[in-house]
C-alpha positions in Angstrom: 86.0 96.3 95.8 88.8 95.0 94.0 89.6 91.2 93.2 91.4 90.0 96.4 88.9 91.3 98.8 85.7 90.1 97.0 87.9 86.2 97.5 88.7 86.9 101.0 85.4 88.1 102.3 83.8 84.6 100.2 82.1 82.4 103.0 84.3 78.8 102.0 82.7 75.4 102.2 81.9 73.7 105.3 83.0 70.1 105.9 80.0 68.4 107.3 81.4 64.7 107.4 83.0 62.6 109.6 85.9 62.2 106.6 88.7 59.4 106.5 91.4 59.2 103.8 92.6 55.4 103.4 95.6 54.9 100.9 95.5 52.7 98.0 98.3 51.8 95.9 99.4 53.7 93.0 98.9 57.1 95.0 95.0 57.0 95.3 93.0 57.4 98.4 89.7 56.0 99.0 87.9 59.2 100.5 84.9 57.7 102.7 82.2 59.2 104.5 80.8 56.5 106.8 77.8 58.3 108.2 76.3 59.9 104.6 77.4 56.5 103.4 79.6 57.8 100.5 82.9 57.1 99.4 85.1 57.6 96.2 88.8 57.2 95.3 90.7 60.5 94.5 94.5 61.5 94.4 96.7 63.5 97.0 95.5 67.2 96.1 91.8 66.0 96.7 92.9 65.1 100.0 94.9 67.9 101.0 92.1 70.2 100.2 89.2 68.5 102.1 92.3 68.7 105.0 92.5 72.3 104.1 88.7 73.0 104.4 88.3 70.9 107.4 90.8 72.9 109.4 89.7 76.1 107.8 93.1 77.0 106.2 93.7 79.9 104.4 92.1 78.7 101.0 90.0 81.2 99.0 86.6 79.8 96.5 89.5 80.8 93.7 91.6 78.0 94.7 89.1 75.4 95.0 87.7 73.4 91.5 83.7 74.2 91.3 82.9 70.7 89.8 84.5 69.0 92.4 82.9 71.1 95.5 79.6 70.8 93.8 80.2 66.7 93.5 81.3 66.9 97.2 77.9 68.8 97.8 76.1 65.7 96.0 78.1 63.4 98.8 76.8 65.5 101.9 80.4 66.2 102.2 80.2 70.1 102.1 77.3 72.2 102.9 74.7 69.7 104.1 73.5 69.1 107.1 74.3 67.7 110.8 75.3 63.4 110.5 73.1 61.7 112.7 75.1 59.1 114.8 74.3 55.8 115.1 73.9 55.6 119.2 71.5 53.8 121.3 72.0 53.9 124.7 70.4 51.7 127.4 69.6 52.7 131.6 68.2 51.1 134.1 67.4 48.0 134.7 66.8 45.8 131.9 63.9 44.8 130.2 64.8 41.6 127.7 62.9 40.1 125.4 65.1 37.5 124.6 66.9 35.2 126.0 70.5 32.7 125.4 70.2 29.5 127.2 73.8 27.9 128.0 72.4 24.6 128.4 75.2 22.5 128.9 78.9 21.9 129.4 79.3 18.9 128.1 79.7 18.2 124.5 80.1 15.2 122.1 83.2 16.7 120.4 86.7 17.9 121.2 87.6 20.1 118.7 91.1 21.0 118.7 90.1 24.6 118.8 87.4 25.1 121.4 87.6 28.1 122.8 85.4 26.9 125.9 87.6 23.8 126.1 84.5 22.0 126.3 85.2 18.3 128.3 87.8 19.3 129.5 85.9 21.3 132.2 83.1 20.2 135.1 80.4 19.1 133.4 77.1 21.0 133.7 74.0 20.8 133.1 70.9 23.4 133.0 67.8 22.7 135.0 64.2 22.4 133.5 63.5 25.4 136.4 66.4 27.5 135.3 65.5 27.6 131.5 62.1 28.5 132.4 62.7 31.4 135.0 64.4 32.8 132.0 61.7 32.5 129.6 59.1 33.5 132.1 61.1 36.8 132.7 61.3 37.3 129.0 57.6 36.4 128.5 57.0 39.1 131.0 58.9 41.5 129.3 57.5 41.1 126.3 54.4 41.9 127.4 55.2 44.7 129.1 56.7 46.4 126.2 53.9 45.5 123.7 55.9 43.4 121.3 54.8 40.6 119.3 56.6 38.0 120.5 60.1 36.8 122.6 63.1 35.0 121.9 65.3 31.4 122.5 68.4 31.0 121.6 70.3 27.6 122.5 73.6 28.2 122.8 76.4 27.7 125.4 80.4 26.5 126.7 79.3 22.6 125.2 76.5 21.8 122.7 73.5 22.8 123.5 71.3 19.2 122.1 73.2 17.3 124.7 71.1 18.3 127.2 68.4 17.4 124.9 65.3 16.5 127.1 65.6 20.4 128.6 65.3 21.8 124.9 63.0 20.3 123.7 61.0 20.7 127.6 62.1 24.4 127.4 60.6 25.3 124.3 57.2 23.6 124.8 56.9 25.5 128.3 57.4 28.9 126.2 54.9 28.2 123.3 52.3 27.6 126.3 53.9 30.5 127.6 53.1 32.2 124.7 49.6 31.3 123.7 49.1 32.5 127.3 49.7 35.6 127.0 48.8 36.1 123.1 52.6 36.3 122.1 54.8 34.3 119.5 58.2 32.5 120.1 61.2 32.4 118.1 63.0 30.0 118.7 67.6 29.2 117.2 70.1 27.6 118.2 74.2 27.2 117.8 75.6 23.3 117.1 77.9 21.3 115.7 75.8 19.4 113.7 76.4 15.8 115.0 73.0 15.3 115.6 70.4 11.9 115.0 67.7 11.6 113.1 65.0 12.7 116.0 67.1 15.6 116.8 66.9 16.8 113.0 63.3 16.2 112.4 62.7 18.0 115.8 64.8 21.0 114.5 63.4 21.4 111.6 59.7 21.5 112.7 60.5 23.8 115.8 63.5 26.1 115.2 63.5 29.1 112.8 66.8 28.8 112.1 70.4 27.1 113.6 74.4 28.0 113.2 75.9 25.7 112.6 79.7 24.7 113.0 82.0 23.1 109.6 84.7 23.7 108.3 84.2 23.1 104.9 86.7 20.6 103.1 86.1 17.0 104.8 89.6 16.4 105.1 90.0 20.4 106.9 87.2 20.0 109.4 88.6 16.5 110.6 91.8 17.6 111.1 90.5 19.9 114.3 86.9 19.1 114.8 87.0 15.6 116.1 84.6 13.0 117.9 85.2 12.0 121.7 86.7 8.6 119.7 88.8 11.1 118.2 87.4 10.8 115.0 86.5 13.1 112.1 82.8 14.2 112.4 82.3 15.7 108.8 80.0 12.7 107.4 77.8 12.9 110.5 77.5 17.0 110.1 77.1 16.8 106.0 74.2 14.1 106.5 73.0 16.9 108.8 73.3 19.9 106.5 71.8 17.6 103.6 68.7 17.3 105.5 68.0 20.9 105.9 68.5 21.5 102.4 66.4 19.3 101.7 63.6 20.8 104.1 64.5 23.7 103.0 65.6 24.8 106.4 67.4 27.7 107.5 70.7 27.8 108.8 74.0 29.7 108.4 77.8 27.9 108.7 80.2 29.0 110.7 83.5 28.1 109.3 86.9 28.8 111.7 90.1 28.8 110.0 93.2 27.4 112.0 96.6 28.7 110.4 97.5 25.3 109.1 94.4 25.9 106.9 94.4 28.9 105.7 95.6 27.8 102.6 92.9 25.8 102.0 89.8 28.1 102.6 89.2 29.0 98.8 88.4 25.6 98.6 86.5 25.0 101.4 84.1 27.6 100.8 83.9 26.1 97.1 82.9 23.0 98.9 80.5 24.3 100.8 79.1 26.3 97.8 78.8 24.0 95.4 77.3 21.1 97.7 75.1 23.2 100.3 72.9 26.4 100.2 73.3 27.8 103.4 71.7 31.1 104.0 74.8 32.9 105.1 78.2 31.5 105.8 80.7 33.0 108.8 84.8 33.0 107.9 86.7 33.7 111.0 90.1 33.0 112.1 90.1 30.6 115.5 90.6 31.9 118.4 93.4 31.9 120.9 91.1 30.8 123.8 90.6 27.3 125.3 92.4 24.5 123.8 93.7 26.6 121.4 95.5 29.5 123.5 99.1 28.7 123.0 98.5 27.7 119.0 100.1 30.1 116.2 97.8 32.9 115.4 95.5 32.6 112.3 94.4 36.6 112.7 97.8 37.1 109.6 97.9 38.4 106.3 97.8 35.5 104.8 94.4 35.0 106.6 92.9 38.2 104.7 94.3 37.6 101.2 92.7 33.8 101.7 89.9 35.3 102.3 89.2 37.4 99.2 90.4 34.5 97.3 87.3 32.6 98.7 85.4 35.8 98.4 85.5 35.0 94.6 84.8 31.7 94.8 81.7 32.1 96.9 80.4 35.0 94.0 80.9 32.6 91.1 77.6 30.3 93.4 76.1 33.4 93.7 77.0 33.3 97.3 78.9 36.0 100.1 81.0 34.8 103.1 81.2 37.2 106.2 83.7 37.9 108.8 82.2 39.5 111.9 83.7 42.8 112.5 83.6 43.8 108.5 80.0 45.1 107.7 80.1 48.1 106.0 75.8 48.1 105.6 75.4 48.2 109.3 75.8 51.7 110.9 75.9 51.3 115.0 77.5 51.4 117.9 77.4 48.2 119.1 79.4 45.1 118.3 76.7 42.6 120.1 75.0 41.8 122.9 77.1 42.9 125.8 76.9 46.9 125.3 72.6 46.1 124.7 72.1 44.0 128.1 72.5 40.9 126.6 70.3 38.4 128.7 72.0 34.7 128.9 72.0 32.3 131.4 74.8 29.8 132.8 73.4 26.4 133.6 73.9 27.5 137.3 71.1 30.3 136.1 73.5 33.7 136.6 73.3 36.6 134.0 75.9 36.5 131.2 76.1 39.6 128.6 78.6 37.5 126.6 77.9 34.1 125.2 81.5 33.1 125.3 82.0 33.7 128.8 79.5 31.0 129.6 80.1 30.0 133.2 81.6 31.5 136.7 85.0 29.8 136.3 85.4 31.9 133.3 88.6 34.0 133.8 86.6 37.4 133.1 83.3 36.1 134.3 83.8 38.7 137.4 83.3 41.2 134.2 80.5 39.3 132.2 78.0 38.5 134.6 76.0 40.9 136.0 72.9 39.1 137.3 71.4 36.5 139.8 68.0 35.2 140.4 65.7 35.9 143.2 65.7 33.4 145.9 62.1 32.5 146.0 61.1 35.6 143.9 60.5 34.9 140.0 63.0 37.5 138.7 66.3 39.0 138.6 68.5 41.4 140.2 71.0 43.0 138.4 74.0 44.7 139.3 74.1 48.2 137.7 78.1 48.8 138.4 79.2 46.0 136.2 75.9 46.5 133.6 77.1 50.6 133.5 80.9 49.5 132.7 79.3 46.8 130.3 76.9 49.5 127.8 80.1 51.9 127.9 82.0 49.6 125.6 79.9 50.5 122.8 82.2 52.4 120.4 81.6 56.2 121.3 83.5 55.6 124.7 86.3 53.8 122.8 89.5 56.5 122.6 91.6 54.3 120.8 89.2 53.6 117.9 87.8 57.1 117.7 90.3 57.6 114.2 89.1 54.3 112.4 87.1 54.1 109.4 85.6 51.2 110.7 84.3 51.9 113.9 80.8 52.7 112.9 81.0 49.2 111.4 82.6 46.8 113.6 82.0 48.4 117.1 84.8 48.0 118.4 84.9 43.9 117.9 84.1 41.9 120.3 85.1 42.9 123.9 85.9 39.4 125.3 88.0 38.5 122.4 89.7 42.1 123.3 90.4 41.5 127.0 91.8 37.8 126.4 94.0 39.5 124.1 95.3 42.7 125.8 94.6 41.4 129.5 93.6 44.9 130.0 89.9 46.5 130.6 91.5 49.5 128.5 90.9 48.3 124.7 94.7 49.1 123.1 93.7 47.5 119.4 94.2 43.6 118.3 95.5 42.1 115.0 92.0 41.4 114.0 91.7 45.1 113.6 94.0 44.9 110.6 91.5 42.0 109.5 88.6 44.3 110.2 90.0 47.5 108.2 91.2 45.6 104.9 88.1 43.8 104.8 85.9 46.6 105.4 88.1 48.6 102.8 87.4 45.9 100.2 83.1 46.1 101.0 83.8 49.8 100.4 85.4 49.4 97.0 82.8 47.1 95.9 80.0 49.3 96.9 81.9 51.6 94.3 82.3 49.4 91.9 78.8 47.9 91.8 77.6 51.9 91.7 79.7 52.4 88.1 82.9 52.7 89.7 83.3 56.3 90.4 81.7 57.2 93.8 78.9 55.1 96.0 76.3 57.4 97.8 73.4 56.2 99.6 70.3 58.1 101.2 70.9 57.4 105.1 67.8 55.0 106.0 65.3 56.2 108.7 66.6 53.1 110.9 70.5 53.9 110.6 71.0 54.0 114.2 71.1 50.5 113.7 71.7 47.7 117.2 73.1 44.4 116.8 72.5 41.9 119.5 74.4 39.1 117.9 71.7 37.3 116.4 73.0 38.1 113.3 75.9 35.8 113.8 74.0 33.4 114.1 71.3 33.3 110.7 
């Protein structure tokens, strides 16, 4: 058999990654392989022939370099075997074990930026008998499915510690609750911080953990995130932070960046770092919702090259900061809550999915809520129309983000934020995508770096198909 016949009758390598090329400067390509959870930087031919073997080209072994097919093998990237996607699915009705409380309305700011425009709506306010319907359902659940314990989470269109007397009420009722039926209950919340003395020394002995809202700099939260009076609340929330540090509580800040600040966010996480030990600490742009729908978009450039600016600041205190779409370590296909029957409940006690779509006047709550309680029945009944569209966000039905690098990252974002933005139920892409890539591309590049700076390649975990509920925003 002579020369040219043994190549062409050689079996090639088999591409057996999900494979994107993402240009760099200086004519490099970061090559990344988000389900084998690999990634390197190469040139232009290394790209052109993992093209060529992927679409089984007319290449022969002679052509092909054996030290890099062999490090390609090392990658999963040739020759191994099938990915295994990240996809949970849910049916049926469903089952939660946790439940969001919107307990209020009402709220003792008026932040420029509110994207539930809170006090400037109808005031409401949750019923002791709504919070604990919820928690009994959950309870049940819980039981039912053999876990160890439910969930609270306090969260809503207002601040939740306003309607104080049904907090603190609602989470006694679930402890008995739980000692009745031999479970645990844990127990977080979302606020703003301006809180008295009781209401910290009650948070700190019965909440596992809070988010909580500032803005870093003194002089950049009171700029937006103002009293009723209409006056900077940054002493009251720092007094507030101080105290969990020193109670060594946990909590995470949530810091939103208006575009008139952006320039200042290096310093405000600075701030923040050097006065604070939070355990994580959220960077997103504000949102064009509420109050703030007709203000000048933060989602820019400038946001994202802010944002690794304060990236370095935050490593020199030893700490990270987080947007939410850009999370390279988690592998799924859910963004939050709404694709994994998310179980929160207006004041007026409907079913939410989302928790920014926090009551019926909502303009996509006729997309949001999907359930109602039983008239003189202790449960729920959901509608499994709306529930069906709501788990077929999750990023597998998504066409328009099927070529992204980051879709088994951010999930397709978050699907309110989407329809606000395109007015469509079809998802057509955002400028926080651009956000999500670059800042996904820069957690890549530091997994390679941190790995000696020539490839990253970790073992896929037993627990990659990874769900998010949205917790994780929170702590």
């Amino acid at each position: 058999m002579d020369k040219a016949l043994a190549s062409s009758t050689q079996v090639l390598p088999v591409v057996t990654a999900e494979l994107f090329s993402i240009p760099l400067d200086n004519n490099q390509y970061l090559i990344y392989a988000p389900l084998r959870k690999a990634a390197f930087v190469g040139n232009l031919s290394m790209v052109n022939t993992l093209a060529d073997l992927k679409e089984g080209s007319s290449l022969c072994n002679d052509d092909l370099d054996p030290s890099f097919l062999e490090f390609l093998r090392q990658l999963e990237i040739l020759d191994a075997g099938p990915e295994l996607k990240p996809i949970t699915t849910f049916r049926g009705d469903p089952e939660p074990t946790m439940v969001t409380l919107f307990l209020t309305t009402a709220c003792n700011l008026r932040c420029t930026y509110c994207y539930a425009a809170a006090g400037d709506t109808p005031t409401k306010f949750m019923p002791r008998a709504t919070a604990r319907r919820g928690i009994d359902f959950v309870a049940r659940n819980a039981v039912k499915k053999q876990v160890s314990h439910f969930e609270i989470s306090y969260h809503g269109g207002g601040e939740p510690t306003v309607n104080w007397h049904v907090m603190e009420d609602s989470l006694r009722y679930a402890r008995d609750k739980a000692r009745e039926l031999g479970l645990e209950v844990h127990a977080s919340s979302a606020t703003n911080g301006v809180l008295n003395d009781k209401q910290i020394d009650w948070i700190i002995a019965n909440l596992n953990g809070v988010s909580l809202s500032f803005d870093g700099l003194p002089s950049v939260h009171d700029r937006h995130r103002l009293t009723i009076l209409g006056q900077g609340s940054s002493q009251q929330v720092t007094q507030t932070i101080s105290r969990f540090d020193q109670a060594g509580f946990r909590y995470g800040i949530r810091v939103t960046v208006t575009a008139d600040q952006i320039p200042f966010l290096a310093d405000s996480i600075e701030y923040i770092c050097s006065h604070f030990h939070p355990q994580r600490i959220q960077v997103e742009p504000s949102y064009q919702l509420g109050r703030w729908k007709e203000a000048v978009s933060a989602e820019t450039n400038q946001f994202i090259e802010m944002f690794r600016e304060a990236q370095v600041r935050a490593h020199k205190w030893n700490k990270e900061i987080f947007y939410s779409a850009a999370r390279v370590g988690l592998l799924t296909n859910h963004f939050c809550g709404i694709t994994q029957d998310s179980f929160a409940l207006s004041p007026d006690g409907n079913v939410s999915a989302c928790y920014e779509v926090f009551s019926e006047d909502n303009p996509w709550a006729s997309v949001f809520f999907y359930g109602k309680p039983v008239p003189q029945e202790p449960g729920y009944t959901f509608d499994l129309h709306k529930l069906t569209h709501l788990r077929q966000q999750s990023i597998q039905h998504r066409e328009y983000c099927q070529g992204c690098f980051a879709k088994w990252h951010c999930a397709g974002d978050c699907y309110h934020k989407n329809l606000s933005v395109n007015g469509t139920l079809e998802f057509a892409g955002s400028e926080r995508c651009h956000i999500t890539r670059e800042l996904t591309k820069d957690q890549i590049l530091t997994k390679i770096a941190q790995a000696g700076g020539l490839f990253w390649h970790e073992e896929p975990s037993n627990d990659q198909a990874t769900t998010t509920t949205g917790k994780e925003m929170l702590l």
